[in-house]
N, C-alpha and C positions, 0 to 999 in steps of 0.2 A: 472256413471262410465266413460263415455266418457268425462267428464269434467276434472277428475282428470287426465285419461292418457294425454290429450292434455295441460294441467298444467304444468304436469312432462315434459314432449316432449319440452314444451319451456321453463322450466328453465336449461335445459339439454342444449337448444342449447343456449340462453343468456350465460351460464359460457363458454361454448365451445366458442363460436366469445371472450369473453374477454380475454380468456387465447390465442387465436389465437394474438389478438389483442396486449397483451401486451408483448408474445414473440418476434413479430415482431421490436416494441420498442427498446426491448431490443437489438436484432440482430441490431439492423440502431446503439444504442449508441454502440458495442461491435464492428463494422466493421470501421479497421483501427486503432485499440488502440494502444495504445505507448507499450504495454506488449507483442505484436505480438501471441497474444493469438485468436483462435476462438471462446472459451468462456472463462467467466470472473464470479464468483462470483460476487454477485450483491452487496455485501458492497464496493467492486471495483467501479465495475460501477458508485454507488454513489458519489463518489471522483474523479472522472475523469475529472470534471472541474472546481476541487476546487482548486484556486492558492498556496494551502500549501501543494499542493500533484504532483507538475508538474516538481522536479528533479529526477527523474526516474531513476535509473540507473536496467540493465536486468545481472543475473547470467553471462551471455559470458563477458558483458561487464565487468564486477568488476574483473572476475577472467583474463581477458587479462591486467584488470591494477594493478592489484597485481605483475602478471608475467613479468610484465616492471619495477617493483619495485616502484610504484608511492606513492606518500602520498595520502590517500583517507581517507575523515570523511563519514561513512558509517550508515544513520540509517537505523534498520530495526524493521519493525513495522508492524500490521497485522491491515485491514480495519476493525475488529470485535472488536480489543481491547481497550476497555474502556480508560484504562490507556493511549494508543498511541492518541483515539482522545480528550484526553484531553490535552496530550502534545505538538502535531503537530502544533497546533495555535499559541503556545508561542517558539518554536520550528525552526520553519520554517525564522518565521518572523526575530527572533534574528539571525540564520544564513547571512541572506542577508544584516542584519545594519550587522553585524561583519565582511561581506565580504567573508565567508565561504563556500568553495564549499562543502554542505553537499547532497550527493544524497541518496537518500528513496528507499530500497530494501522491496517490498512486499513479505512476508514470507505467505500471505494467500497462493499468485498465484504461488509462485516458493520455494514450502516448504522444497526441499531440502537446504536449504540455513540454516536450525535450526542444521542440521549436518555438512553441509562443514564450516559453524561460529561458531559451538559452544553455540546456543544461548539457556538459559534457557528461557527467557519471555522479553514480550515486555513492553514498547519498550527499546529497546538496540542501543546505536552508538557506534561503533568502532572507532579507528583511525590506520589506516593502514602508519606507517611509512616507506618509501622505498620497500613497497609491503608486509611488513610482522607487524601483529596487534603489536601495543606499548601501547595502552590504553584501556580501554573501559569504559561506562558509564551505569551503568543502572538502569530501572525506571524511576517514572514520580519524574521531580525535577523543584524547583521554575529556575525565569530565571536566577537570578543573579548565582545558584550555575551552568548552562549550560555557562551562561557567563566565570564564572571563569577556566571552566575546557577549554573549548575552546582557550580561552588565555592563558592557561597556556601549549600551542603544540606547 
């Protein structure tokens, strides 16, 4: 019988140190995000040093360049949705050859943003002409029709 409590006693503290362990992790990647969040969804996390996820734009920021009247290409996209990580790669990249300031609103971390845009599913771009939306796109699409719509603002 004392076999098995000291069995249980250490597999009780082995998950306890891992789960210690790997919140810690977690805490070191979440301190200092660009999302100025003190936690993060861990599909976030995940994406935090992937080069097709590093134009960030944060809710203050978008809606103070709305209120300037700015032209903004705006995707928003959620780190769980299938469809966004399939898009972002071809997404991202074609942004930068076409020279386009497209910044990435995460609707995981700041889900008000699916009411104040209007958004049914991801992923969605907008194009904010002179601070007020003129376009939008949405779903996952090959490059050339993201090409085309992009050229065509």
């Amino acid at each position: 019988m004392k076999k098995v409590i000291v069995f249980i006693v250490l597999v009780v503290a082995i998950f306890g140190v891992t789960a210690f362990v790997s919140s810690k992790q977690q805490a070191v990647k979440v301190e200092g995000n660009p999302f100025g969040k003190e936690t993060l969804h861990p599909a976030t996390v995940e994406q935090l040093d992937d080069p097709n996820y590093q134009n960030l734009i944060l809710p203050n920021e978008l809606e103070g360049d709305l209120e300037a009247n700015k032209d903004r290409f705006v995707y928003f996209y959620s780190p769980t949705c299938s469809h966004c990580k399939e898009t972002t790669p071809v997404l991202s990249p074609l942004a930068k050859e076409l020279d386009v300031d497209l910044v990435l609103y995460n609707l995981l971390e700041f889900e008000e943003g699916w009411d104040d845009y209007k958004i049914e599913a991801t992923p969605t771009i907008i194009y904010f002409k002179d601070g007020e939306e003129a376009d939008r796109l949405r779903g996952t699409n090959t490059k050339d029709a993201f090409k085309k719509w992009f050229e065509s603002k």
